[in-house]
Backbone of each chain as ProteinMPNN parsed JSONL, in Angstrom:
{"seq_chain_A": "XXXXXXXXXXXXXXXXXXXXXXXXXXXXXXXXXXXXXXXXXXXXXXXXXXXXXXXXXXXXXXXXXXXXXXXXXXXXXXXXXXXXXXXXX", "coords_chain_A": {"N_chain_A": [[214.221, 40.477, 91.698], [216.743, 38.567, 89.822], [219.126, 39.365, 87.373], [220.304, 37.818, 84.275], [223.139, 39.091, 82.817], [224.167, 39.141, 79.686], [227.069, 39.401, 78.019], [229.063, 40.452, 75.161], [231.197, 41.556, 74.196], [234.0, 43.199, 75.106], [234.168, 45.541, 75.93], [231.751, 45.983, 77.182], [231.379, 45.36, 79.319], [232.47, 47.297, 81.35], [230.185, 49.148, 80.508], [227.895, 48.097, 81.856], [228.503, 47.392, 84.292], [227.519, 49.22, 86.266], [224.723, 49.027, 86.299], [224.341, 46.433, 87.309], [223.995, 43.438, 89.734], [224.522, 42.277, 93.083], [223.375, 39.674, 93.459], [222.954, 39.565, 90.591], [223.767, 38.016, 88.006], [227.036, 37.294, 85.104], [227.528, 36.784, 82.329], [230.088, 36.155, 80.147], [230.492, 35.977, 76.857], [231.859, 34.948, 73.476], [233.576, 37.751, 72.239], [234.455, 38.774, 74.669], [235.217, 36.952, 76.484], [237.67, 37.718, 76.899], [237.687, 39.092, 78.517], [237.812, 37.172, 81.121], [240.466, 36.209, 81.812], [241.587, 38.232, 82.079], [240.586, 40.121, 84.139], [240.581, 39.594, 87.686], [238.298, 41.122, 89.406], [235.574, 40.523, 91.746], [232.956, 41.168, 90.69], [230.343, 40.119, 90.644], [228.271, 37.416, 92.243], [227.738, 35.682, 90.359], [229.853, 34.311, 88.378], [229.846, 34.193, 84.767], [231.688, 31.978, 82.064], [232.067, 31.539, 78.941], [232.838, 28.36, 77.974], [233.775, 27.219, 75.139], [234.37, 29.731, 73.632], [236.326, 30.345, 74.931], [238.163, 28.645, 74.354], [238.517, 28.743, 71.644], [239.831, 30.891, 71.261], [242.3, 30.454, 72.214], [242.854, 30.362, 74.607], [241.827, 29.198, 77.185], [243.168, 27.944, 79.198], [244.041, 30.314, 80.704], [242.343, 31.152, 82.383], [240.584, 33.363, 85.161], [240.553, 32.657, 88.459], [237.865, 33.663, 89.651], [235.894, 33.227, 87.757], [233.633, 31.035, 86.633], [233.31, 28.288, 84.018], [231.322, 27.301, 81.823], [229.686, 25.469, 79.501], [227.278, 25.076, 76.571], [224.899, 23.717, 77.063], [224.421, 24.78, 79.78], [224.464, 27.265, 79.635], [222.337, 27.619, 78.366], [220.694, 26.347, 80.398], [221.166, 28.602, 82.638], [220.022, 30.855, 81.33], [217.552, 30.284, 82.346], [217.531, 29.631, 84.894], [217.993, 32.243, 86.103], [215.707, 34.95, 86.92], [215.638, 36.445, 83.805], [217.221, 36.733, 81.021], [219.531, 39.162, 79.816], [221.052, 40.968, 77.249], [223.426, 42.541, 76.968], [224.979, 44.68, 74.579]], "CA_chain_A": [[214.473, 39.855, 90.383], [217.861, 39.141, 89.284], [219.318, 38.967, 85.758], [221.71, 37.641, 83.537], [223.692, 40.109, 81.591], [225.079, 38.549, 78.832], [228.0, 40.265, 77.126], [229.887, 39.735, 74.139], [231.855, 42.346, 73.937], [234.856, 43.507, 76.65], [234.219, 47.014, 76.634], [230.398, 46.361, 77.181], [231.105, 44.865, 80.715], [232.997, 48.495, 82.051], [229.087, 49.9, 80.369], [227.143, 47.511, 82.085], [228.646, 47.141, 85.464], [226.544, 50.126, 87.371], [223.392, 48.162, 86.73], [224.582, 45.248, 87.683], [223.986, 43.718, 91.442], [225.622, 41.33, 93.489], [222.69, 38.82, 92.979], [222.823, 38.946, 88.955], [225.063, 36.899, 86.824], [227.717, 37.971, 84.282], [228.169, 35.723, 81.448], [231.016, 36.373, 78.974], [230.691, 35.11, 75.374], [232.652, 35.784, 72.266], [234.969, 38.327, 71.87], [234.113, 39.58, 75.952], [235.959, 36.026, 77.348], [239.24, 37.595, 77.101], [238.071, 39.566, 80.336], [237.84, 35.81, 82.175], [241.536, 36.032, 81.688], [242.269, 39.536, 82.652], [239.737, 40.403, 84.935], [239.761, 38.927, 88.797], [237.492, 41.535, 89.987], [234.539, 39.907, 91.615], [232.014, 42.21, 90.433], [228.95, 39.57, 91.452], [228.28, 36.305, 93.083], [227.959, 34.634, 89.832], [230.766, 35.181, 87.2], [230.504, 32.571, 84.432], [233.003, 32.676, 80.722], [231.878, 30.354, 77.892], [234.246, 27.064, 77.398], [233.58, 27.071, 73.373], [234.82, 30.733, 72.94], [237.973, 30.762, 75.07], [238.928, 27.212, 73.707], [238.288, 28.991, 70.57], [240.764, 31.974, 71.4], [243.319, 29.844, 72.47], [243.034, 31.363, 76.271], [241.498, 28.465, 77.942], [244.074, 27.559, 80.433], [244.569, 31.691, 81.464], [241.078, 31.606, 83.266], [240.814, 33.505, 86.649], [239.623, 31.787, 89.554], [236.462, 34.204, 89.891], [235.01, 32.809, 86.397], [233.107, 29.734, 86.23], [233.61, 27.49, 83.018], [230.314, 26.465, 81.158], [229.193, 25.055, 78.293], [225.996, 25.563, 76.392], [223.556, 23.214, 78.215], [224.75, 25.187, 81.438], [224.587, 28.698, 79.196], [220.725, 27.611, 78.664], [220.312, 26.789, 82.027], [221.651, 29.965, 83.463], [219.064, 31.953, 81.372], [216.106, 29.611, 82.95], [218.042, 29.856, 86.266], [217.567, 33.615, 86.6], [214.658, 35.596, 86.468], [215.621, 37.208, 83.134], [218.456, 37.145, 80.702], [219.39, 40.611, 79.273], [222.089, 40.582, 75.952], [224.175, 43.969, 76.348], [225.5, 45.109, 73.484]], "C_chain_A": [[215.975, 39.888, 90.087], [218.072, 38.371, 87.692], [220.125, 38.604, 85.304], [222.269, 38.496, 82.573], [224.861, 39.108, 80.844], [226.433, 39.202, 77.637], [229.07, 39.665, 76.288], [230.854, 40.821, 73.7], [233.112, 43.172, 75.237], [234.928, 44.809, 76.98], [232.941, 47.401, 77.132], [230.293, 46.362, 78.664], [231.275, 46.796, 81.283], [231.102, 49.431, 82.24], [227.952, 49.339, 81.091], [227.288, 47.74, 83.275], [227.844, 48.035, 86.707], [225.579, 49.907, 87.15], [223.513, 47.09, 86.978], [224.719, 45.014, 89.35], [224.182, 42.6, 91.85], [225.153, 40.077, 93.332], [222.331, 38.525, 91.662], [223.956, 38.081, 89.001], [225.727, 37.44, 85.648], [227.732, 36.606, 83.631], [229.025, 36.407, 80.038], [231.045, 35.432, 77.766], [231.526, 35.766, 74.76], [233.61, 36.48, 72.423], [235.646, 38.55, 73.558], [234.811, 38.359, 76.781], [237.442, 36.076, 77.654], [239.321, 38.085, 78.471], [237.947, 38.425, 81.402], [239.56, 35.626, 82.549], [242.458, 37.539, 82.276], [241.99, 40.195, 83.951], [239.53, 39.681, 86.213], [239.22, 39.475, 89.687], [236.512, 40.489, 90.402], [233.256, 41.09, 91.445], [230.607, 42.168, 90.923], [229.197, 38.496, 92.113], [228.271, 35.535, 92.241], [228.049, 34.805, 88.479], [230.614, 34.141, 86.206], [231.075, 33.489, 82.619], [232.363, 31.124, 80.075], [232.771, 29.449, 77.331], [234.737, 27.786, 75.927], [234.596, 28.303, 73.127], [236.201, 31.227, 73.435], [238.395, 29.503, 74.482], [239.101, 27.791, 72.282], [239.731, 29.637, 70.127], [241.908, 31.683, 72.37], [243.879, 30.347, 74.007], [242.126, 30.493, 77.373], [242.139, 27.861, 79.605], [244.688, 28.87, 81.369], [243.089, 32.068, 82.247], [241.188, 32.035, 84.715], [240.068, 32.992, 87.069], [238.058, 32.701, 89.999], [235.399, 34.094, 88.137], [235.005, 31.47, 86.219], [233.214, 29.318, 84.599], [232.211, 27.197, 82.565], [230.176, 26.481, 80.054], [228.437, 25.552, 77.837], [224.991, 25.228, 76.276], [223.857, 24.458, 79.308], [224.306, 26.476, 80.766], [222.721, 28.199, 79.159], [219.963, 27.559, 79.781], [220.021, 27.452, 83.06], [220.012, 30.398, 83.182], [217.523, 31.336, 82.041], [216.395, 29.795, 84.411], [217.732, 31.238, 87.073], [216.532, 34.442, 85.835], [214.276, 35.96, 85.123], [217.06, 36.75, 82.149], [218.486, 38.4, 79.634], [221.344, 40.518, 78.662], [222.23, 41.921, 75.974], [224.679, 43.982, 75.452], [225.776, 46.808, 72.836]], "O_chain_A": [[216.55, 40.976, 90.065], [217.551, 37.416, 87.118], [221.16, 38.992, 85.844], [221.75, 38.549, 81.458], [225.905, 38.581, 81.226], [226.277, 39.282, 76.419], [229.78, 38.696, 76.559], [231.232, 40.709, 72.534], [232.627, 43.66, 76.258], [235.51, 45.277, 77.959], [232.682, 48.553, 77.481], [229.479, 47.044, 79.287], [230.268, 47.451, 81.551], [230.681, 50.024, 83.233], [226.925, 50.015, 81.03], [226.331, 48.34, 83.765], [227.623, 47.597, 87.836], [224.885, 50.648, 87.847], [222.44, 46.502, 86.843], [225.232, 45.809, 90.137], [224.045, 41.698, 91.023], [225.972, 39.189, 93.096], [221.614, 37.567, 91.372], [224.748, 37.645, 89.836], [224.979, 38.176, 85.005], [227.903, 35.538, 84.219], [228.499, 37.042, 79.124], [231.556, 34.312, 77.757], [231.993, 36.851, 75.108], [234.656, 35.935, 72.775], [236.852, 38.53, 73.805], [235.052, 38.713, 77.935], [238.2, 35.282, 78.211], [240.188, 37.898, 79.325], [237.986, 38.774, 82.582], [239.879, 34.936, 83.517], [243.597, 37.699, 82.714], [242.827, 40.699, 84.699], [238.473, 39.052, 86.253], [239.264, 38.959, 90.803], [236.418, 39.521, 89.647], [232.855, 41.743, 92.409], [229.868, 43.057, 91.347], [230.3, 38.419, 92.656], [228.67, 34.429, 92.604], [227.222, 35.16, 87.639], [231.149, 33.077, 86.515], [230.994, 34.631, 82.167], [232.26, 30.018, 80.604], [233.418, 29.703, 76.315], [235.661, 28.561, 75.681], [235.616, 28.049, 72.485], [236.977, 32.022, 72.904], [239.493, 29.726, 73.972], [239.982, 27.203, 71.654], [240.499, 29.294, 69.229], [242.369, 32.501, 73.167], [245.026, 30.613, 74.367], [241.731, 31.082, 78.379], [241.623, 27.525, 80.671], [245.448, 28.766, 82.332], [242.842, 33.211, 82.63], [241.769, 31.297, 85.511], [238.991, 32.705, 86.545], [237.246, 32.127, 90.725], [234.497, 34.803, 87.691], [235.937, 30.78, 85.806], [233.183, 30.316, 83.879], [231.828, 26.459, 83.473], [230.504, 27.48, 79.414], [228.319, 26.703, 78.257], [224.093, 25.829, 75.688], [222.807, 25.094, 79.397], [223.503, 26.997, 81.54], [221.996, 28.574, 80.08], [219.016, 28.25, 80.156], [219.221, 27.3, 83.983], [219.082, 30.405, 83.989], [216.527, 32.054, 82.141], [215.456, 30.121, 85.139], [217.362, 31.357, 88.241], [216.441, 34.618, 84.62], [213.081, 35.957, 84.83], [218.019, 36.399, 82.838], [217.619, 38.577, 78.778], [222.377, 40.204, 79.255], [221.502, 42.635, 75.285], [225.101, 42.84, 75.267], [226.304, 46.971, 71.736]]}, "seq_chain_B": "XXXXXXXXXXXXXXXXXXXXXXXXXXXXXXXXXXXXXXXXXXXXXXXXXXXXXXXXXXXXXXXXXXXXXXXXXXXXXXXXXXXXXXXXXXXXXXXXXXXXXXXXXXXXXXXXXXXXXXXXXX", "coords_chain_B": {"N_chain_B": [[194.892, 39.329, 81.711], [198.203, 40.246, 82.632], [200.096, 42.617, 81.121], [203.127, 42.381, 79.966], [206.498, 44.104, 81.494], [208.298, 45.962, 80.207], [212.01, 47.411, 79.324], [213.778, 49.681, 77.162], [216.547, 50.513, 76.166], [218.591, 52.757, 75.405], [222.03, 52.838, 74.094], [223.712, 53.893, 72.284], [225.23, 56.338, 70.292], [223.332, 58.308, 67.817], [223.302, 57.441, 64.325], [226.007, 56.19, 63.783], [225.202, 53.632, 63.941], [221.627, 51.735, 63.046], [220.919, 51.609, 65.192], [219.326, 53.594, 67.037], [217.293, 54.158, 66.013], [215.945, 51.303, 65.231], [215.267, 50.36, 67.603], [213.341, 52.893, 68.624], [211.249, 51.997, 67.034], [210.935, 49.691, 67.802], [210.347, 50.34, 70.359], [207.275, 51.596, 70.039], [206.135, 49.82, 68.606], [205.775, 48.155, 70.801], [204.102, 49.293, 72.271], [201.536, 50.06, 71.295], [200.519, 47.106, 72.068], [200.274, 47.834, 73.842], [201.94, 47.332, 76.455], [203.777, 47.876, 79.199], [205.989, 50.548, 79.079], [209.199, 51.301, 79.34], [211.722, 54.097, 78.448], [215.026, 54.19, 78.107], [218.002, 56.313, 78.462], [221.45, 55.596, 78.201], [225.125, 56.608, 78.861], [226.287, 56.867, 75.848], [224.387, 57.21, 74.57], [222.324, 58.986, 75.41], [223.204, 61.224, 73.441], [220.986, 60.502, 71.613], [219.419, 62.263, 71.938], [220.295, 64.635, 71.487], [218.998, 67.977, 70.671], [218.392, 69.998, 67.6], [219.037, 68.063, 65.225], [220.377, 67.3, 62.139], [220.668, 65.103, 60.14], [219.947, 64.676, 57.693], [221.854, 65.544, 55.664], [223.722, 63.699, 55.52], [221.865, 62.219, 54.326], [220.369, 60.525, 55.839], [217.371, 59.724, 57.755], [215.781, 61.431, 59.918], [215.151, 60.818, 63.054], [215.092, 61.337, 65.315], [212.704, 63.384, 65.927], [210.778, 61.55, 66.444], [211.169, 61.111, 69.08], [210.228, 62.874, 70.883], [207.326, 62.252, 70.759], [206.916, 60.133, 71.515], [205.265, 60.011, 74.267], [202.632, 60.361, 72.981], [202.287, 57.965, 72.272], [201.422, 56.624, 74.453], [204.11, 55.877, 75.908], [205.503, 56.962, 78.454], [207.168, 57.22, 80.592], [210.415, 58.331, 80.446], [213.711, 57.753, 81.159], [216.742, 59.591, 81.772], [220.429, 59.142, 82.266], [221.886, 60.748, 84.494], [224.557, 60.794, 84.906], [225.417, 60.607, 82.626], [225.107, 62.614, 81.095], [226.287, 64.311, 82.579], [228.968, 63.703, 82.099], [229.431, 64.112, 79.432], [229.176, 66.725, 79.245], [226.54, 67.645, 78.507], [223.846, 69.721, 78.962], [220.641, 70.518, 80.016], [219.137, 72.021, 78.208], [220.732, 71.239, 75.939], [219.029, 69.138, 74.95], [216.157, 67.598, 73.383], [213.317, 68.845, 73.434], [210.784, 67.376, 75.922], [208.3, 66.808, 78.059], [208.33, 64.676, 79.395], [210.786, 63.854, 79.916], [212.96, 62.383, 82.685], [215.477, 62.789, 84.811], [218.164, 60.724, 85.723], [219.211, 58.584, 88.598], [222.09, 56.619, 88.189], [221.357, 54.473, 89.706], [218.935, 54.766, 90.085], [218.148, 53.912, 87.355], [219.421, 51.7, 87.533], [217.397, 50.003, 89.729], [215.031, 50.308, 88.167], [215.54, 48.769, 85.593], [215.795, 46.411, 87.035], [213.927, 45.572, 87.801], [212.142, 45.175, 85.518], [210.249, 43.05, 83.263], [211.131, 42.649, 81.007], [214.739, 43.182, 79.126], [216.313, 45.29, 77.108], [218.52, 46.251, 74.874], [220.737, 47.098, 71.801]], "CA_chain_B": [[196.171, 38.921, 82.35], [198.875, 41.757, 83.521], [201.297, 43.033, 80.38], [204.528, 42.721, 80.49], [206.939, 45.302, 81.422], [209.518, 46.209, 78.557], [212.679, 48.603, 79.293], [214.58, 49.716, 75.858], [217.579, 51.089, 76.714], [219.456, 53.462, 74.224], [223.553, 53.148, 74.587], [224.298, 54.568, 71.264], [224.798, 57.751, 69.446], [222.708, 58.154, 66.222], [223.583, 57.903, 62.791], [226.789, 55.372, 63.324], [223.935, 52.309, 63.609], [220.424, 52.166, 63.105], [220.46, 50.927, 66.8], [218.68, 54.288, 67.916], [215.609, 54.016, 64.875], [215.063, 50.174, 65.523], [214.974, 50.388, 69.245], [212.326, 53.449, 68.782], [210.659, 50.962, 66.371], [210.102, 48.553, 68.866], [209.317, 50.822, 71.248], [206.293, 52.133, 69.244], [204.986, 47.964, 68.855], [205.026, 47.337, 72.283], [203.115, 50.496, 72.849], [200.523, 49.236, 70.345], [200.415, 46.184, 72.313], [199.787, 48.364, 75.758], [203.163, 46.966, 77.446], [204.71, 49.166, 80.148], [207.702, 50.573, 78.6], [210.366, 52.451, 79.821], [212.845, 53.934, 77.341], [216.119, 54.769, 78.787], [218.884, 56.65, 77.488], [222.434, 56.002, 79.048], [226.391, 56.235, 78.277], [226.564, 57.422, 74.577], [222.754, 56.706, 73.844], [222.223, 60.258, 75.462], [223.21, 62.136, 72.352], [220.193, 60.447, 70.695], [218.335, 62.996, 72.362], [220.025, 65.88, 71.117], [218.113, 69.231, 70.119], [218.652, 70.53, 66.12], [219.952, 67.217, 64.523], [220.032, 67.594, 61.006], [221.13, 63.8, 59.518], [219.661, 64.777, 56.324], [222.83, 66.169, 54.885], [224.18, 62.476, 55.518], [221.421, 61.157, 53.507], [220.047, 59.717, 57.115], [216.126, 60.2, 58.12], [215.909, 62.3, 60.903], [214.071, 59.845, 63.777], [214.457, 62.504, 66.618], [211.47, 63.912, 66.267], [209.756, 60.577, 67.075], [211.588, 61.096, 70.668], [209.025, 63.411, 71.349], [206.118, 61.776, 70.013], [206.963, 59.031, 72.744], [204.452, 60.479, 75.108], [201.872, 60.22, 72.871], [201.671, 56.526, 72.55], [201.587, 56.731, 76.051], [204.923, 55.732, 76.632], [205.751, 58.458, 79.247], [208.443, 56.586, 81.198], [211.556, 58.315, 79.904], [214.745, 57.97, 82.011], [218.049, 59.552, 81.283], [221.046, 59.274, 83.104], [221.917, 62.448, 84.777], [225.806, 60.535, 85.206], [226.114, 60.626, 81.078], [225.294, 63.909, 80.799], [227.619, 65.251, 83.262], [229.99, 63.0, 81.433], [229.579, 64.168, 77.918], [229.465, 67.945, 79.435], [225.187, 67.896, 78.07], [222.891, 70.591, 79.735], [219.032, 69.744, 79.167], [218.593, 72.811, 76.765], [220.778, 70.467, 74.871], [218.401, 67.82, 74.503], [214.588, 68.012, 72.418], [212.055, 69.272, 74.754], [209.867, 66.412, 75.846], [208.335, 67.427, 79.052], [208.633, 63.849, 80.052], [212.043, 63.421, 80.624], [213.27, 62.335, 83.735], [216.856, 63.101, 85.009], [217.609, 59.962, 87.191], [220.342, 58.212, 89.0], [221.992, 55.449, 87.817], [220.925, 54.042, 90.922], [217.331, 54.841, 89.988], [217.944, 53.106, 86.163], [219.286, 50.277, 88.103], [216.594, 49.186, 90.042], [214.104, 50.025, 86.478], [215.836, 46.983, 84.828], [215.984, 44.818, 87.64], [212.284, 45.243, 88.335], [210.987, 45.166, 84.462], [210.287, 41.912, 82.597], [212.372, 42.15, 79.768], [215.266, 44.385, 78.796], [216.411, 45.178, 75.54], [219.433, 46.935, 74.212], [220.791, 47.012, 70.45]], "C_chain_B": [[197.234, 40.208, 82.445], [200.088, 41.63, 82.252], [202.257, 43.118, 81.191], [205.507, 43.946, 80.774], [208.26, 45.083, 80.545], [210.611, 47.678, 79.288], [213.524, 48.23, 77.652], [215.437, 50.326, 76.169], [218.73, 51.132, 75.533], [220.915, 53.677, 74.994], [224.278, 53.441, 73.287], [224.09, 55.709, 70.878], [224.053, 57.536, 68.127], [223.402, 58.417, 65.349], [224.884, 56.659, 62.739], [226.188, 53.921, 63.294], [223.207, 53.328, 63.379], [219.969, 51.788, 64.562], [219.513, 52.094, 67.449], [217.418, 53.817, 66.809], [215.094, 52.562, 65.255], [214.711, 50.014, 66.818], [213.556, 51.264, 69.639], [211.281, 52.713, 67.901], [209.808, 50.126, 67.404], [210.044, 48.984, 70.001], [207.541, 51.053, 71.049], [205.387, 50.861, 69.148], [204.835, 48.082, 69.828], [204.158, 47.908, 72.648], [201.772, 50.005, 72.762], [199.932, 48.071, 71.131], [200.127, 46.245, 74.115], [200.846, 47.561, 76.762], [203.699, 48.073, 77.554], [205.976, 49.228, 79.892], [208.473, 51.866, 79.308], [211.77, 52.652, 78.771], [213.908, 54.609, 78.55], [216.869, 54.827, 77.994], [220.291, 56.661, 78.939], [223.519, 56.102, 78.288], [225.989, 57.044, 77.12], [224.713, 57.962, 73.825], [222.287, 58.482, 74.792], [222.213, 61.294, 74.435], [221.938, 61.339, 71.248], [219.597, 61.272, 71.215], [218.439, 64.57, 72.381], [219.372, 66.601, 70.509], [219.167, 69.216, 68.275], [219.466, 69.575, 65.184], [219.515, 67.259, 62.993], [220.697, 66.338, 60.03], [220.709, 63.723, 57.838], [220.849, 65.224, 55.392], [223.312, 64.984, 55.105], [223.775, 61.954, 54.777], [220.23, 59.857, 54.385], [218.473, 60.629, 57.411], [216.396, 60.532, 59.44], [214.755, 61.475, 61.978], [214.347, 60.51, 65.039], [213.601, 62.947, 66.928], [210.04, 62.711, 66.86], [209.849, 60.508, 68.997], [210.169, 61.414, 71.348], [207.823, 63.087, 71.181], [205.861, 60.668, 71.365], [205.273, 59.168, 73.283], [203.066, 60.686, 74.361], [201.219, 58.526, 72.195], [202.043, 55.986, 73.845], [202.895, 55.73, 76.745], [205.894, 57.241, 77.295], [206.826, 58.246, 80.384], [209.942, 57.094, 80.68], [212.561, 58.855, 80.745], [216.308, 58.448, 81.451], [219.121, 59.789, 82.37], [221.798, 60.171, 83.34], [223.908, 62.284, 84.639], [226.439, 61.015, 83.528], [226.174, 62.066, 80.423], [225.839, 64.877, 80.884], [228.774, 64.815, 82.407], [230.421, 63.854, 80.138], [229.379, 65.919, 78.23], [227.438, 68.507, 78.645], [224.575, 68.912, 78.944], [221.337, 69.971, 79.329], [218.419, 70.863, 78.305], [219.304, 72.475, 75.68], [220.345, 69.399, 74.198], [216.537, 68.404, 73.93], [213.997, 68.003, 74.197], [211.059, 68.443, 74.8], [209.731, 66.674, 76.928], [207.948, 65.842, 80.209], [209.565, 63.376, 80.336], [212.482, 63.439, 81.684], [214.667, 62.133, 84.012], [216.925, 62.096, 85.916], [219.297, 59.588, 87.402], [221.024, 57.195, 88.549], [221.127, 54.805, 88.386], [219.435, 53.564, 90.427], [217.141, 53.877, 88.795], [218.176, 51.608, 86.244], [218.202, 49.417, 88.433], [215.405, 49.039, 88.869], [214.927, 48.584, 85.864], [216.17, 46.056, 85.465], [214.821, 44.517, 87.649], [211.577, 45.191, 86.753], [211.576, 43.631, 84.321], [211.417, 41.588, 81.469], [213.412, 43.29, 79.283], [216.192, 44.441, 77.56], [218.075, 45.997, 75.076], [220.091, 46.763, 72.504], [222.051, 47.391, 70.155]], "O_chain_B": [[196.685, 41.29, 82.243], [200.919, 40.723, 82.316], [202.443, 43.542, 82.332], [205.181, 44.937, 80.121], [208.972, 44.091, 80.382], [210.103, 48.73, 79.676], [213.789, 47.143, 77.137], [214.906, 51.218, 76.83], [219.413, 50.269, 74.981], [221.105, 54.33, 76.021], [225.487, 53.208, 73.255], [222.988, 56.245, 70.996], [224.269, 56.528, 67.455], [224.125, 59.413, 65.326], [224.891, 56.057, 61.665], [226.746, 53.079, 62.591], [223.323, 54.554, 63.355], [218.8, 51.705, 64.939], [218.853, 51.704, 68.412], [216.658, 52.932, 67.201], [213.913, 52.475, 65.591], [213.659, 49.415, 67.037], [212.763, 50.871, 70.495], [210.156, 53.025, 68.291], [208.617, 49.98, 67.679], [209.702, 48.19, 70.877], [206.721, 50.678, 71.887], [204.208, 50.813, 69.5], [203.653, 48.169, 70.162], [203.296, 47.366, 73.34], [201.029, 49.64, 73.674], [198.726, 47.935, 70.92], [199.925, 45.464, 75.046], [200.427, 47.208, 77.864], [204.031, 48.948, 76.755], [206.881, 48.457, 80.209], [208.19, 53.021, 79.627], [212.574, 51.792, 78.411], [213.634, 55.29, 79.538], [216.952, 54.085, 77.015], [220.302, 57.254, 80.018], [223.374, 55.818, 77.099], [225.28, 58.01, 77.402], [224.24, 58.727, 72.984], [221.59, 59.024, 73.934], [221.362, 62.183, 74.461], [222.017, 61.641, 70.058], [218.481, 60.981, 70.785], [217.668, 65.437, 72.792], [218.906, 66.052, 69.511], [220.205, 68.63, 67.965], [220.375, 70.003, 64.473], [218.318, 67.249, 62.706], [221.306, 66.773, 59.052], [221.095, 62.901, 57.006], [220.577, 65.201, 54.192], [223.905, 65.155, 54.04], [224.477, 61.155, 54.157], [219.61, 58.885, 53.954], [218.383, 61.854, 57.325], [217.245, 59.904, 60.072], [213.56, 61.533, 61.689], [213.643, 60.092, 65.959], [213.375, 63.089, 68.13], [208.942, 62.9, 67.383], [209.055, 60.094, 69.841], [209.365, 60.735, 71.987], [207.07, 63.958, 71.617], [204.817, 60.502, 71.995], [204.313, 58.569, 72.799], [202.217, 61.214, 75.079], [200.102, 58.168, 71.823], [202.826, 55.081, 74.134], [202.781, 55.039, 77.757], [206.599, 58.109, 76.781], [207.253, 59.218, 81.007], [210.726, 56.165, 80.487], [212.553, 60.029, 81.113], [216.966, 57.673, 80.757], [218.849, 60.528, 83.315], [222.519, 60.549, 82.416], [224.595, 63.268, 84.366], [227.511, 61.565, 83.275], [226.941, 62.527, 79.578], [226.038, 65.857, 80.167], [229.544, 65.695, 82.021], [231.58, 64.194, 79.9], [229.46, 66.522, 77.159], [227.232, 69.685, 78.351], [225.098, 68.775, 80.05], [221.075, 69.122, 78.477], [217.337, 70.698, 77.742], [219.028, 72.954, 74.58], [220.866, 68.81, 73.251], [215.995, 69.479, 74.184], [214.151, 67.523, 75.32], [210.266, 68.52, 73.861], [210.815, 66.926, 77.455], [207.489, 65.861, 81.351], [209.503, 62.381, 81.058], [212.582, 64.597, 82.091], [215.155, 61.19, 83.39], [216.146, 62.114, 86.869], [220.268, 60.008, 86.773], [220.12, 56.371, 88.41], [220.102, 54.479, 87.788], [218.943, 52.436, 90.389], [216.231, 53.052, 88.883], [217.671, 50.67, 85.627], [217.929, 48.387, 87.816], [214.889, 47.95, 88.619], [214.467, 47.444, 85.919], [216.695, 45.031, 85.028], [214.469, 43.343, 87.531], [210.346, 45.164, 86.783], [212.579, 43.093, 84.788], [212.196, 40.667, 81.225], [212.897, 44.38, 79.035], [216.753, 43.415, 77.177], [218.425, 45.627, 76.197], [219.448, 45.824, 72.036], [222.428, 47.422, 68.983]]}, "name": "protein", "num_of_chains": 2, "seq": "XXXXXXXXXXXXXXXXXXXXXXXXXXXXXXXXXXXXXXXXXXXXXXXXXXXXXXXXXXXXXXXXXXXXXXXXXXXXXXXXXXXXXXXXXXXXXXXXXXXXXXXXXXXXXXXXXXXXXXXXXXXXXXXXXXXXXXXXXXXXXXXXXXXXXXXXXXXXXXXXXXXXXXXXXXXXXXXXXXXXXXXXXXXXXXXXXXXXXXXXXXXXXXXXXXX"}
């Protein structure tokens, strides 16, 4: 089974990351998209950062190359895409 | 048809939310509802499980004692992570005596929320 951990927060990822496995998915919303910009660990196989909320936070164009770009058709997608989606917080 | 499996997974201390009381909340439904739950306590959510908490001088209901109660709406699944405890310097005669607690690995809490249905945090 793998899952989507969804995090909105940038200190949630550091709390999350030892259940996390190379076949989940990280998705960064909200406040947690500044680590798309700081962060080019690859932590899994599939990193993605929410357009809306770095366009928001004026950090759109500082994206690292290990964080996919989606929207939020693609953010609905994801959670139908993998087994599960699971909202750390 | 085959209930779902439910992990709840405590990552707060008590008393600065209500994130530990609503989480044992909706542990307690699903129970009701005979879904396989697993509560887990990691990171900070460890000190909900300290011994002699006294939140009443706050003004705060004291929902520790439901810890233990767990095990009698047969959720008997309770994992804590042995990493947070070393962390936070905990012994287990600092935590309520529930003689279902299980000391596990991350490792071990890992594969619990890859393999349940739904996982919860607050």
């Amino acid at each position: 089974m793998s899952s989507l951990f969804i995090i909105n927060n940038p200190h949630k990822l550091i709390e999350a990351l030892p259940f996390i496995s190379k076949d989940d998915g990280i998705l960064l919303i909200e406040d947690a998209v500044v680590l798309a910009t700081n962060d080019s660990d690859s932590h899994c196989n599939n990193q993605y950062a929410l357009e809306e909320d770095l366009i928001a936070r004026g950090q759109i164009n500082k994206i690292h190359t290990g964080w996919e770009l989606i929207d939020y058709p693609q953010f609905v997608e994801l959670t139908l895409t993998f087994d599960k989606p699971i909202t750390w917080v | 048809m085959m209930s779902k499996s439910i992990c709840i997974v405590f990552n707060k201390a008590p008393y600065g939310s209500q994130a530990g009381r609503e989480l044992l909340d909706i542990a307690l439904m699903a129970a009701a509802f005979e879904m396989p739950i697993t509560a887990i306590f990691i990171g900070q959510g460890v000190y909900q499980l300290l011994n002699n908490q006294q939140p009443d001088i706050l003004n705060i209901k004291n929902h520790s004692a439901t810890f233990k109660a767990l095990p009698l709406y047969d959720i008997e699944q309770i994992l804590v992570d042995q990493n947070a405890l070393h962390q936070f310097n905990l012994k287990q005669d600092d935590l309520l005596e529930i003689d279902e607690l299980q000391f596990s690995s991350t490792d071990d809490i890992k594969t619990r929320i890859a393999n349940s249905d739904f996982v919860l945090t607050l």
